[in-house]
C-alpha positions, 0 to 999 in steps of 0.5 A: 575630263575628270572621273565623275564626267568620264563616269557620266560619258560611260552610262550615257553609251550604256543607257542608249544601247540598253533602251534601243535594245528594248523592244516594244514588250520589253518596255511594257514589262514592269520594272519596279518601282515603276509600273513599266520599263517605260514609265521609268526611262520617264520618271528617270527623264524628269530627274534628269530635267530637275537636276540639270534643265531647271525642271523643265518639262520633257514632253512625251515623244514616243518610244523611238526618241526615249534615248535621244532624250535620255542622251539630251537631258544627260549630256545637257546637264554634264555641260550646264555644270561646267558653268557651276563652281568646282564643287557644285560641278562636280556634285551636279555630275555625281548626281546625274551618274547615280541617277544614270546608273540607277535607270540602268539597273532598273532596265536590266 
């Protein structure tokens, strides 16, 4: 496993733990840029999605699934770059991370 997919795997851990802790308030808080701490892990999946689903659509499931889909859309992204050449792995899994990482700190 290189760096950048050993730095995905760690954020992946952090943002379940960080979006089950969330409790219903917490998710209605804001959380600039978005309007809530909802509407970001949302806005953060439809990144996720463009960058490693083809820009599929994610379909709104309710609060309790929020960080499964956030597991799902990360951890499917980090295996469909394995099938990319090095660099563009490598790329596609930085990407990922920052965006991870930035759904993260947006939750704090």
């Amino acid at each position: 496993m290189t760096t950048a997919a050993a730095e995905l795997e760690t954020e992946i851990r952090r943002l379940r733990i960080r979006i089950i802790s969330l409790t219903t308030a917490q998710l209605d808080e804001a959380a600039p840029p978005a309007s809530s701490r909802r509407a970001a892990i949302r806005e953060a999946l439809t990144e996720f999605s463009r960058v490693g689903s083809d820009a599929r659509p994610v379909p709104e499931l309710g609060d309790q699934n929020l960080a499964d889909q956030v597991v799902v859309l990360l951890e499917h992204g980090q295996r469909s770059a394995q099938s990319l050449p090095e660099s563009d792995c490598e790329n596609r899994i930085v990407t990922l991370t920052e965006a991870a990482v930035r759904l993260r700190r947006t939750l704090a």
